[in-house]
C-alpha positions, 0 to 999 in steps of 0.5 A: 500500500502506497503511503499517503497523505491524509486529513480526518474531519470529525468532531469526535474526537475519539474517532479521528484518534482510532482512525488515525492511528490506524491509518499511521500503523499502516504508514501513511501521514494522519492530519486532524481537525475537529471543525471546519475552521482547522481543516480549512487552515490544513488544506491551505497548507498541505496537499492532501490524497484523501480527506475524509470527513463526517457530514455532521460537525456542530452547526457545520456540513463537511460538505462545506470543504467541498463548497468553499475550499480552494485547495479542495477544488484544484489539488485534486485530493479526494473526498469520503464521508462517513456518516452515521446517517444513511440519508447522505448517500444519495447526495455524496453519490450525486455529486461523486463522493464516495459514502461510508456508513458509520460505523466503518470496519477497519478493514473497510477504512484500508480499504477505502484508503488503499482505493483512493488513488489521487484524482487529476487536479481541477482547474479552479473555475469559479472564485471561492470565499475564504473560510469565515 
């Protein structure tokens, strides 16, 4: 398994702390935010393969990475949600984002990690506001 670079979005603590470590066991480097705010900082400043994010973070959507990310939208990393409600599938499916359920095996983390080969950067076509 190549070694990759990847951001955990959860405001649960405890679940970005089991995932990463089990993501560093396996060698790759684990960067964590608890808001939108810290992910947006990361994202300004490191080029990520993966970032993987709940939908759900306090009175925030991790859709909103995708929305109003620059770094996002032209670095090319990838996206997954895992959620612990089903309903956000159907979405994360329309507009191409993979969808794991809550709670996601460790089996099906590496999984998903190991399959998340980076995506061709997008060109930046519309201008973003900056994270408030």
């Amino acid at each position: 398994m190549e070694n990759k670079r990847i951001l955990i979005v959860d405001d649960d603590v405890s679940l970005v702390k089991m995932y990463g470590q089990l993501l560093e066991k396996y060698g790759h480097s684990v960067y964590e935010a608890t808001s939108i705010k810290a992910a947006h900082e990361l994202l300004a400043k490191y080029r990520f393969d993966l970032c993987l994010c709940d939908m759900t973070l306090g009175l925030h959507s991790g859709m909103e990475l995708l929305s109003y990310s620059p770094a996002l939208q032209t670095s090319g990393t990838r996206f997954a949600v895992i959620s612990g409600k089903r309903r956000y599938a159907e979405l994360c499916q329309s507009i191409g984002v993979d969808f794991y359920l809550k709670p996601i095996s460790n089996s099906d983390l590496l999984t998903l990690v190991e399959k998340s080969g980076r995506r061709e950067p997008r060109p930046q076509s519309l201008p973003h506001n900056e994270p408030h």
